[in-house]
VOBATOR-830165 format. One record per residue: residue in one letter; x, y, z of N, C-alpha, C in turn. Coordinates in steps of 0.2 Angstrom, whole numbers. Atoms other than C-alpha are relative to their C-alpha. Last residue first. Example, Ala and Ser with C-alpha at 12.3 -4.5 7.8 and 13.67 -1.06 7.14 Angstrom:
2
@res->s | nX->-4 | nY->-6 | nZ->-1 | caX->68 | caY->-5 | caZ->36 | cX->-4 | cY->5 | cZ->3
@res->a | nX->4 | nY->-6 | nZ->0 | caX->62 | caY->-22 | caZ->39 | cX->4 | cY->6 | cZ->0
This chain:
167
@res->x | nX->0 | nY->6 | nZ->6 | caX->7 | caY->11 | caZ->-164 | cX->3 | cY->7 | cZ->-6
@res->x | nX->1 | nY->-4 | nZ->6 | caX->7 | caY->15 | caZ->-146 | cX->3 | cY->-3 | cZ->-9
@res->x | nX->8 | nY->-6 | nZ->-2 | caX->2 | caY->7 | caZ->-132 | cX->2 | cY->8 | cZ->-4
@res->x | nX->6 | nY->3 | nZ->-1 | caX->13 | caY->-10 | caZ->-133 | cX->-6 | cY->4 | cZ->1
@res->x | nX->4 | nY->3 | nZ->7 | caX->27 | caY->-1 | caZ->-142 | cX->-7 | cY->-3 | cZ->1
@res->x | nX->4 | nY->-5 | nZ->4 | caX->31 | caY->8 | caZ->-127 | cX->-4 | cY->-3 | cZ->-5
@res->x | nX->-1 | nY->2 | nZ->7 | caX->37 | caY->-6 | caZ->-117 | cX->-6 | cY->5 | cZ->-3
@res->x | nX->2 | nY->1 | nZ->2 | caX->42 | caY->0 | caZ->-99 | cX->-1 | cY->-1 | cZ->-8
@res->x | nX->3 | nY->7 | nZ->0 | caX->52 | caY->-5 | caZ->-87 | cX->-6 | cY->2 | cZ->-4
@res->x | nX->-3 | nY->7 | nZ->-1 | caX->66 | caY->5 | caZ->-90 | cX->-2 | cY->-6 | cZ->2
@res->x | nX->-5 | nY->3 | nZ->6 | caX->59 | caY->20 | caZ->-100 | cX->2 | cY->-8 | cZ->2
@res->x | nX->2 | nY->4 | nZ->3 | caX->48 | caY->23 | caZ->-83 | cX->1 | cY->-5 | cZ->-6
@res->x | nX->2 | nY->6 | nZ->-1 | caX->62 | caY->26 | caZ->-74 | cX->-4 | cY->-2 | cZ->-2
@res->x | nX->-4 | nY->3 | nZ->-1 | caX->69 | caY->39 | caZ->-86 | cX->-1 | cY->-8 | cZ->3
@res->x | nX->-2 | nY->2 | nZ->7 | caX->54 | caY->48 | caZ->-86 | cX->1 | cY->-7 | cZ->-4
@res->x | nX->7 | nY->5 | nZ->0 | caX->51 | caY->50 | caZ->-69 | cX->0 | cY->-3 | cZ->-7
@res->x | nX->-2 | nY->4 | nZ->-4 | caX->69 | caY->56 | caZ->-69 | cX->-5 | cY->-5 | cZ->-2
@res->x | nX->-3 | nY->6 | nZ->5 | caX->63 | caY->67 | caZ->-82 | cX->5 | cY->-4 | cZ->2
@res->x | nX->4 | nY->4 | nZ->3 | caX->51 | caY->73 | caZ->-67 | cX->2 | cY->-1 | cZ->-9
@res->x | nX->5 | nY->4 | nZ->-3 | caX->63 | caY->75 | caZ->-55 | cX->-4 | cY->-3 | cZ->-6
@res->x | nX->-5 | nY->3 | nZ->1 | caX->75 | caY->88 | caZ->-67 | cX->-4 | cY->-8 | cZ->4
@res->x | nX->-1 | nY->3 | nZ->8 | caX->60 | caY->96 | caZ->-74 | cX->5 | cY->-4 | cZ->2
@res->x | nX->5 | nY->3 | nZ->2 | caX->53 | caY->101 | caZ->-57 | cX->3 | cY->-5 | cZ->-3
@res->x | nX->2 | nY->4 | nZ->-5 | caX->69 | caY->107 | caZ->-49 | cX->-4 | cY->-5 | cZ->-4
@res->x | nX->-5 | nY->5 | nZ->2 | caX->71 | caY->118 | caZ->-64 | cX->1 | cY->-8 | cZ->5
@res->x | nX->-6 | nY->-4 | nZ->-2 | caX->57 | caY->126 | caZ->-56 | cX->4 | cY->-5 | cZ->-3
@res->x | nX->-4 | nY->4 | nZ->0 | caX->36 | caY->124 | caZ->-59 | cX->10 | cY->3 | cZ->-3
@res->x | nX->1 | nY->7 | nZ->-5 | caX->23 | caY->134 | caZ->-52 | cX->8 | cY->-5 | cZ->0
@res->x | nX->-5 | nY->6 | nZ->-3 | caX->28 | caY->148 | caZ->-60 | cX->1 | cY->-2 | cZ->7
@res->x | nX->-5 | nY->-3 | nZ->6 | caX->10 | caY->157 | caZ->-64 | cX->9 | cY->-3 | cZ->5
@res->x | nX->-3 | nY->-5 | nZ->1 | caX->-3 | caY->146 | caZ->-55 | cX->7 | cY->2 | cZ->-3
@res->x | nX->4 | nY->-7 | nZ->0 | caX->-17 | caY->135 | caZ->-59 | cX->6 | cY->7 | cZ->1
@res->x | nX->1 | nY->-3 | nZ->-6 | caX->-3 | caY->121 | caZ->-63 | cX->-5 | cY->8 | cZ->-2
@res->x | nX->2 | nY->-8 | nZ->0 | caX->-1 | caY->109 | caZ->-76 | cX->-1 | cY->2 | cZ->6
@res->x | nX->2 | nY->-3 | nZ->-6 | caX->11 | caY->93 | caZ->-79 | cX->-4 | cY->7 | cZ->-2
@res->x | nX->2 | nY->-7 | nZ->0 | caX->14 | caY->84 | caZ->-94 | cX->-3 | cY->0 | cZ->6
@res->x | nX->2 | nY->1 | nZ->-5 | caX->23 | caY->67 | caZ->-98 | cX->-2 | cY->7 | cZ->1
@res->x | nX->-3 | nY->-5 | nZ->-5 | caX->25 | caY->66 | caZ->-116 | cX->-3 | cY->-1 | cZ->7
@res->x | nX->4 | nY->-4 | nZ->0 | caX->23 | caY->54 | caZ->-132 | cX->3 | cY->5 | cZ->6
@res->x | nX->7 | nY->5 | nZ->-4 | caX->34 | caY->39 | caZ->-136 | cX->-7 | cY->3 | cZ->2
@res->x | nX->3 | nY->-2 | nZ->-6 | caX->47 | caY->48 | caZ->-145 | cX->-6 | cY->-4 | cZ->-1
@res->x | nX->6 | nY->-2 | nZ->2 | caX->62 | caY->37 | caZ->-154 | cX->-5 | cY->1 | cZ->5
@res->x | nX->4 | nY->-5 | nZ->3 | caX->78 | caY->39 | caZ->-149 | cX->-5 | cY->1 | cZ->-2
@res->x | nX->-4 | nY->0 | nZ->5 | caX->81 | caY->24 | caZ->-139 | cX->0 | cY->3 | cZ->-8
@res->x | nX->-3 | nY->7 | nZ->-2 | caX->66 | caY->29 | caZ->-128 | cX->5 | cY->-5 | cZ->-7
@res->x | nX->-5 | nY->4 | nZ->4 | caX->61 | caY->45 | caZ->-127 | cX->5 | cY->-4 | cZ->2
@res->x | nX->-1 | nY->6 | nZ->-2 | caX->46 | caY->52 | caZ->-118 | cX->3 | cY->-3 | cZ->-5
@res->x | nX->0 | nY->9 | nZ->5 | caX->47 | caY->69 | caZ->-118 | cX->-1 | cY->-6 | cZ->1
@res->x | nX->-7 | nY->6 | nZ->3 | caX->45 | caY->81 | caZ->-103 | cX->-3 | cY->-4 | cZ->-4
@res->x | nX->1 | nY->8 | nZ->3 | caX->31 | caY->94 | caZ->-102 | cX->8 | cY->-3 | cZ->-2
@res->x | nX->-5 | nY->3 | nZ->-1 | caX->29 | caY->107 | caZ->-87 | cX->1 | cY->-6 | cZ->-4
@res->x | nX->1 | nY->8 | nZ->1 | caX->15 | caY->120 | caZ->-87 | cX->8 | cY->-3 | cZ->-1
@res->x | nX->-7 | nY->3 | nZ->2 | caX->9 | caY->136 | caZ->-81 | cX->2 | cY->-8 | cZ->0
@res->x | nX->-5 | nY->-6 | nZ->2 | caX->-5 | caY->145 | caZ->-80 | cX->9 | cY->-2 | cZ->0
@res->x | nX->-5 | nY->0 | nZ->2 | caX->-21 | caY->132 | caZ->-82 | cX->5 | cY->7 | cZ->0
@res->x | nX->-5 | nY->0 | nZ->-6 | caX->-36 | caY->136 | caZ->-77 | cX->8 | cY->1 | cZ->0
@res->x | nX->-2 | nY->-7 | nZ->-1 | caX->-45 | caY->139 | caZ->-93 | cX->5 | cY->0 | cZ->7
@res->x | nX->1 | nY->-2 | nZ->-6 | caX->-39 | caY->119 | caZ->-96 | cX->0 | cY->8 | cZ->2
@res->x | nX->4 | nY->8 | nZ->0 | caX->-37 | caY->112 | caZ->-113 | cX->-4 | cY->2 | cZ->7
@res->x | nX->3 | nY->-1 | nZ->-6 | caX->-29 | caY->129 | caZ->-118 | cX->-7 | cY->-6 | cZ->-1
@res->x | nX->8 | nY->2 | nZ->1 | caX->-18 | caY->125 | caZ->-133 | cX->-3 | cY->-2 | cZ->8
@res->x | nX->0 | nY->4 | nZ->-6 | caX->0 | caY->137 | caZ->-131 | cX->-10 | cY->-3 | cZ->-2
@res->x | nX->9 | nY->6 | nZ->5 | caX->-1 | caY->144 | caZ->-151 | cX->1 | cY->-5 | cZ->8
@res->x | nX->4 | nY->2 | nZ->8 | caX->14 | caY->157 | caZ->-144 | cX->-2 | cY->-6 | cZ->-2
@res->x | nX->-6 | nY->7 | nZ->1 | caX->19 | caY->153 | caZ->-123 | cX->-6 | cY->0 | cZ->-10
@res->x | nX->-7 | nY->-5 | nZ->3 | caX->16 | caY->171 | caZ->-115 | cX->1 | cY->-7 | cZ->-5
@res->x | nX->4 | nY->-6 | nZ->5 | caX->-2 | caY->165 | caZ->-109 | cX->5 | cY->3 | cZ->-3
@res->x | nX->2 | nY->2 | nZ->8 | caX->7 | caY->150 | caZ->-104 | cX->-3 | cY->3 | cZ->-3
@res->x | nX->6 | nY->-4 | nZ->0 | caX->16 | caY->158 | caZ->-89 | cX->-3 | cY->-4 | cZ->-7
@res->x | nX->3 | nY->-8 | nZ->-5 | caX->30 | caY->151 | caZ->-81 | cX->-5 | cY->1 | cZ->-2
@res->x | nX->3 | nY->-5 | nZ->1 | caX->33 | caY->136 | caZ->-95 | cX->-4 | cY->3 | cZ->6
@res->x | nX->1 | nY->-3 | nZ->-5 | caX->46 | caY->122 | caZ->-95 | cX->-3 | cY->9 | cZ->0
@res->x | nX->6 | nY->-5 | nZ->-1 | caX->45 | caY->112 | caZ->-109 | cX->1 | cY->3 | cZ->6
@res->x | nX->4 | nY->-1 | nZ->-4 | caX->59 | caY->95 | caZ->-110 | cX->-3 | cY->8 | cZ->-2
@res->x | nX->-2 | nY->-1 | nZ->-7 | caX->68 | caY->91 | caZ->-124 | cX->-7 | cY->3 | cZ->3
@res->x | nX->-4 | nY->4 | nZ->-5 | caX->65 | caY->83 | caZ->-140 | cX->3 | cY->2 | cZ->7
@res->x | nX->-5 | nY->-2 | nZ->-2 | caX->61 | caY->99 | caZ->-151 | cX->3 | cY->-8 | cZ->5
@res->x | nX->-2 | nY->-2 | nZ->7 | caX->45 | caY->92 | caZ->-160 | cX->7 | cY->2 | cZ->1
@res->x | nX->-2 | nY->4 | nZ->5 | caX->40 | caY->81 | caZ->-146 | cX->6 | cY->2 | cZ->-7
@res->x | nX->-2 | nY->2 | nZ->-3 | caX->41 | caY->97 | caZ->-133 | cX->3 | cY->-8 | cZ->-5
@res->x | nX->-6 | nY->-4 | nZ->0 | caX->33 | caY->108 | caZ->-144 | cX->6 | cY->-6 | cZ->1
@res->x | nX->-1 | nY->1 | nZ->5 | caX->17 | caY->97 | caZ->-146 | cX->7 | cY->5 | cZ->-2
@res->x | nX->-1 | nY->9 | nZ->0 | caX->17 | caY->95 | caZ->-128 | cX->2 | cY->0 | cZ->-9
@res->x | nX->-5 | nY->-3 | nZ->-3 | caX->17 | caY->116 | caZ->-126 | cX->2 | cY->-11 | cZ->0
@res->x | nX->0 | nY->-1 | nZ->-9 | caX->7 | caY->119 | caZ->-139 | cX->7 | cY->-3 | cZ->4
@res->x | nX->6 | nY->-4 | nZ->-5 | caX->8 | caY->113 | caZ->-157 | cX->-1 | cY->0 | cZ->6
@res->x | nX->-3 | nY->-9 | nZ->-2 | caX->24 | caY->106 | caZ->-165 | cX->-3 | cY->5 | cZ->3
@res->x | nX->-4 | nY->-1 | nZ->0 | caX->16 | caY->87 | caZ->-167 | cX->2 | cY->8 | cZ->-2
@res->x | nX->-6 | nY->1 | nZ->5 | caX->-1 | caY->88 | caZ->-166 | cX->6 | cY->3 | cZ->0
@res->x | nX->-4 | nY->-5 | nZ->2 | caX->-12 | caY->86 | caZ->-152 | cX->6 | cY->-1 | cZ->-6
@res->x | nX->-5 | nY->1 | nZ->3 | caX->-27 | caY->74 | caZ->-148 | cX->5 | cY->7 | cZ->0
@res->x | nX->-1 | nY->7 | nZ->3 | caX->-38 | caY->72 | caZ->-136 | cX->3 | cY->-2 | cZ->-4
@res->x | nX->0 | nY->3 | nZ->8 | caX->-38 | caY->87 | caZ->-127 | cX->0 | cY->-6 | cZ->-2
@res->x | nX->-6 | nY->-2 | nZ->7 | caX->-40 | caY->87 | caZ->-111 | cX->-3 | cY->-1 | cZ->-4
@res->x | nX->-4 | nY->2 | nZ->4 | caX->-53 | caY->82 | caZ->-97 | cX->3 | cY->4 | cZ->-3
@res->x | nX->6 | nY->2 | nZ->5 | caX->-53 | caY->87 | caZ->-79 | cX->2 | cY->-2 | cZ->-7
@res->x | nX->2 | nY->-10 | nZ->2 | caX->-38 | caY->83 | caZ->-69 | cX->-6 | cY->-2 | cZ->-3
@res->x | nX->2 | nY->-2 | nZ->-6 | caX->-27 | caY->65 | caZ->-67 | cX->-5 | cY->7 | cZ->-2
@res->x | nX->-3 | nY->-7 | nZ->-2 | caX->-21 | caY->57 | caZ->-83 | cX->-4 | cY->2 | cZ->8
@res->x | nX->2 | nY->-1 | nZ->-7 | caX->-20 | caY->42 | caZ->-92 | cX->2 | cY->7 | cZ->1
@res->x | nX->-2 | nY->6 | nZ->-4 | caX->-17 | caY->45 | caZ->-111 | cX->-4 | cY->1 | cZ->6
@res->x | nX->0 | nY->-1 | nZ->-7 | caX->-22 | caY->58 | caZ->-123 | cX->2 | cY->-6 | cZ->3
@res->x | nX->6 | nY->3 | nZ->-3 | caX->-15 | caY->56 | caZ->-141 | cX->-3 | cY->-1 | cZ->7
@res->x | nX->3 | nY->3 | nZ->-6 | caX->-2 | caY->63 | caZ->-148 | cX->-6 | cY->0 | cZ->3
@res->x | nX->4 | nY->-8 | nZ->-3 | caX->0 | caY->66 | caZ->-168 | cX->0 | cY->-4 | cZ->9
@res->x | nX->-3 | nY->-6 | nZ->1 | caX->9 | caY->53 | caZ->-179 | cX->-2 | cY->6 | cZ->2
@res->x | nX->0 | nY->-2 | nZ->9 | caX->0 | caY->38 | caZ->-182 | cX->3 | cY->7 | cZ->3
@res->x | nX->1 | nY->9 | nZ->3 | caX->0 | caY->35 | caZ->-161 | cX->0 | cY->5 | cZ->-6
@res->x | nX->-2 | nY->1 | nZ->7 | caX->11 | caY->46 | caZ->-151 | cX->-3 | cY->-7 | cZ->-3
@res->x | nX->-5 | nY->4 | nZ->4 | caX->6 | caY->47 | caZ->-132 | cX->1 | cY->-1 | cZ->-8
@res->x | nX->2 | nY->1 | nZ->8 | caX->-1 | caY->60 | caZ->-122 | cX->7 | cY->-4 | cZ->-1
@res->x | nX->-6 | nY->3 | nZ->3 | caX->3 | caY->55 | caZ->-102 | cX->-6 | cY->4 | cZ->-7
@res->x | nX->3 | nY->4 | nZ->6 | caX->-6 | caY->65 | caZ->-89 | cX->5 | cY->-1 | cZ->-4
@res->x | nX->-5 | nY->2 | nZ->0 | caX->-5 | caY->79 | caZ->-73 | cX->-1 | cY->-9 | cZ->-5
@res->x | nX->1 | nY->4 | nZ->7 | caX->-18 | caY->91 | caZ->-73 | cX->7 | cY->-4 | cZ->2
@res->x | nX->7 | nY->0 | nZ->1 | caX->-22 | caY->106 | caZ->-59 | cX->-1 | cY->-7 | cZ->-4
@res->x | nX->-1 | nY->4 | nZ->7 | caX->-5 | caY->104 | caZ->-49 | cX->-10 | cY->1 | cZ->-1
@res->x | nX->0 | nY->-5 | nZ->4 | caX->-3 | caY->114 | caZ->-34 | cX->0 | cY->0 | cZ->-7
@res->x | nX->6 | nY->-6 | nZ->1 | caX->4 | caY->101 | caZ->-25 | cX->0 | cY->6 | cZ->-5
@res->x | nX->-4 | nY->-5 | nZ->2 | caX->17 | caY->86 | caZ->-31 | cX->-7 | cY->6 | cZ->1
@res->x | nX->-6 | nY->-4 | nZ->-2 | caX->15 | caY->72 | caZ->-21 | cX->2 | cY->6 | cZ->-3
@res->x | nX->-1 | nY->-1 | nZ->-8 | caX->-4 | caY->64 | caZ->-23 | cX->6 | cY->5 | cZ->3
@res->x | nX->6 | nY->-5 | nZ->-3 | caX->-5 | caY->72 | caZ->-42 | cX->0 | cY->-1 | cZ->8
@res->x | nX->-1 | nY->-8 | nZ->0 | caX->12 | caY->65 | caZ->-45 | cX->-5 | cY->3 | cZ->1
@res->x | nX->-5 | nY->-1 | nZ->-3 | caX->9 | caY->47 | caZ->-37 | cX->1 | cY->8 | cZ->-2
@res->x | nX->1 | nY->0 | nZ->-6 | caX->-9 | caY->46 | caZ->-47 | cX->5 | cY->2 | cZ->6
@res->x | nX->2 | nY->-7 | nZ->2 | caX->-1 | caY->50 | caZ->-65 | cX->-4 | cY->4 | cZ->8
@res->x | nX->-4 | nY->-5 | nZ->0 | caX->11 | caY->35 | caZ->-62 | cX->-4 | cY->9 | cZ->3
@res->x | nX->1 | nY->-1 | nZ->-8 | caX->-5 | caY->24 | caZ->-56 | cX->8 | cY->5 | cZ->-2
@res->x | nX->5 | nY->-1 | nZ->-3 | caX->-10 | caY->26 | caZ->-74 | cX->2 | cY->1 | cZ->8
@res->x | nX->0 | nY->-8 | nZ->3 | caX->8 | caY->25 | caZ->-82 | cX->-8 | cY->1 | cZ->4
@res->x | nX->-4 | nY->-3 | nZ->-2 | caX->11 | caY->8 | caZ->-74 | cX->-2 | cY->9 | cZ->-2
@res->x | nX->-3 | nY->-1 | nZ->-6 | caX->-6 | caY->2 | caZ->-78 | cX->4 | cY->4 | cZ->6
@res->x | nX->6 | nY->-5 | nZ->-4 | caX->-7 | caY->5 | caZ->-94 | cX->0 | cY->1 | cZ->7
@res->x | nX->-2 | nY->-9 | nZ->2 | caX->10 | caY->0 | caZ->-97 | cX->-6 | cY->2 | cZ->3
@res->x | nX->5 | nY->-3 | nZ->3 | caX->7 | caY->-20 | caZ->-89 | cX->0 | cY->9 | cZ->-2
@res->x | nX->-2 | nY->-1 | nZ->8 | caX->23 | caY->-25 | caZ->-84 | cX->-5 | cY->2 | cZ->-5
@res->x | nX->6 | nY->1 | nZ->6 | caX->23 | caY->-23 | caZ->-65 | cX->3 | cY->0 | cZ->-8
@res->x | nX->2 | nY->9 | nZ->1 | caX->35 | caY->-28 | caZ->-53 | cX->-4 | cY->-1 | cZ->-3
@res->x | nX->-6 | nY->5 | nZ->1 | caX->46 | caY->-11 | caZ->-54 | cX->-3 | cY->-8 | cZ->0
@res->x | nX->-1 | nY->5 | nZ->6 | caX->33 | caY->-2 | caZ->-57 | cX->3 | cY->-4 | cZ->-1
@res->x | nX->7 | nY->2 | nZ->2 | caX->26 | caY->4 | caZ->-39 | cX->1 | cY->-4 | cZ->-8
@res->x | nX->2 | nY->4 | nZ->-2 | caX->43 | caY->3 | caZ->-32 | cX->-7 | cY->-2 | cZ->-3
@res->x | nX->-6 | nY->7 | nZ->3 | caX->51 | caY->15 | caZ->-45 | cX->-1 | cY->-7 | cZ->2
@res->x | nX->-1 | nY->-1 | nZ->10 | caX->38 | caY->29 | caZ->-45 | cX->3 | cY->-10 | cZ->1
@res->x | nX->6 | nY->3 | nZ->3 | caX->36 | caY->27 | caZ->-25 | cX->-4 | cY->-2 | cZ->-6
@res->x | nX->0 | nY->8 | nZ->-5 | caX->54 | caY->31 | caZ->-23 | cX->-7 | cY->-2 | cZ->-2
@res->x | nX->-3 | nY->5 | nZ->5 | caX->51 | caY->44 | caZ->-39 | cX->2 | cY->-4 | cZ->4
@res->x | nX->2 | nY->2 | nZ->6 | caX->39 | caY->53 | caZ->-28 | cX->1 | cY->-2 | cZ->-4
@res->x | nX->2 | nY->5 | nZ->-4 | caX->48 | caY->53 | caZ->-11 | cX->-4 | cY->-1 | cZ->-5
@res->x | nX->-4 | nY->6 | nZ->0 | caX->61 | caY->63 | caZ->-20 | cX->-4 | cY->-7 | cZ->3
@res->x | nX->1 | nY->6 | nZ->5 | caX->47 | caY->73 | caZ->-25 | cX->8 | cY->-7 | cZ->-2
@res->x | nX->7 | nY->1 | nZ->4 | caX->42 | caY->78 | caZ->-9 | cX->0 | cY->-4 | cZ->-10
@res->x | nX->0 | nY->8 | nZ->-4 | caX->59 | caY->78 | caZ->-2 | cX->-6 | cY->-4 | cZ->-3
@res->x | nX->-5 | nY->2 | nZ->2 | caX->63 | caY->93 | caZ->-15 | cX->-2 | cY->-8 | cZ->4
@res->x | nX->1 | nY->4 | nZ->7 | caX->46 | caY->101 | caZ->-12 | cX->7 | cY->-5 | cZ->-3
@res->x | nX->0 | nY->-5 | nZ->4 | caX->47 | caY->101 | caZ->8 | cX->2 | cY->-2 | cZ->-7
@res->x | nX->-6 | nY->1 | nZ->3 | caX->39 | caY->87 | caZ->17 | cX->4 | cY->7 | cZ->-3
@res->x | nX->-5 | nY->-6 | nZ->-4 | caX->26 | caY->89 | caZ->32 | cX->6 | cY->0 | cZ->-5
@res->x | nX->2 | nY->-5 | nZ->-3 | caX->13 | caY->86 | caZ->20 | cX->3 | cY->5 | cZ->2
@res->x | nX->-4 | nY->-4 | nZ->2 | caX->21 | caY->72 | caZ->11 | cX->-1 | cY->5 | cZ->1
@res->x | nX->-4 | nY->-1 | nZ->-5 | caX->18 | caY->58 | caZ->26 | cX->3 | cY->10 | cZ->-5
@res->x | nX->2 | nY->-4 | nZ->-5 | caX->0 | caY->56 | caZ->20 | cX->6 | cY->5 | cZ->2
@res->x | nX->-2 | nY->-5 | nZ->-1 | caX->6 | caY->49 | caZ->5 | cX->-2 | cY->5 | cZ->4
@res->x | nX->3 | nY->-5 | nZ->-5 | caX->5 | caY->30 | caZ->9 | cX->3 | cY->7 | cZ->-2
@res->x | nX->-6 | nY->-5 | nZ->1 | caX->8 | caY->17 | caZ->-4 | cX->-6 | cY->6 | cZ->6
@res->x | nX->4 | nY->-6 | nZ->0 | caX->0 | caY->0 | caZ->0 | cX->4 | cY->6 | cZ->0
């Protein structure tokens, strides 16, 4: 059983260290993708406050496509170069956006939304979609963030099989 209660008293650094400890344990004996990436999206919305959205798009025929996620709904699809996930694919590195009313052709999924946070998902160079964070407020997210949550990344890469849920 995973207990987040303790992340309260935590500060943001311990907090998302105690979020890719329960990242690594939670998938390490699973092998099911949906799954993993579903109770992924759970573990950062319990540990990481101040979060409006946190969710996978994934690359199917050539556009990203919603995945599990936590928040109201999203898009459904996004195309490669467009917004701030469709950025992120297109350049290959991580998104980190302070205010997204500043962020040209940003696709507002959520009026709430003021800042956002997307890493890639690449795995032996080819991308597998993104891991996307949002927050009601304007920078929410710190180098900190991005460096954590392409960890999360990272750990998922290693036990997971892209191929199985995207085409």
């Amino acid at each position: 059983m995973i207990k987040v209660d303790a992340v309260d008293k935590m500060n943001e650094e311990e907090r998302l260290k105690y979020m890719l400890l329960l990242l690594k344990g939670q998938v390490g004996s699973e092998k099911d993708v949906l799954a993993n990436i579903s109770n992924a999206t759970a573990i950062i919305k319990a540990c990481v406050g101040d979060l409006n959205w946190a969710g996978f798009y994934l690359m199917k025929k050539g556009e990203l496509v919603l995945g599990p996620f936590q928040g109201l709904p999203a898009c459904n699809r996004i195309q490669v170069g467009k917004g701030v996930c469709g950025r992120a694919i297109e350049e290959g590195r991580s998104q980190l956006v302070p205010d997204v009313h500043l962020f040209p052709g940003h696709i507002a999924c959520d009026s709430a939304s003021n800042s956002e946070l997307v890493v890639p998902i690449i795995k032996n160079g080819k991308a597998y979609g993104v891991l996307d964070m949002d927050s009601p407020s304007k920078n929410r997210f710190k180098d900190l963030h991005r460096v954590y949550f392409e960890r999360i990344v990272d750990v998922l890469n290693q036990y997971t099989d892209w191929e199985k849920v995207t085409e």
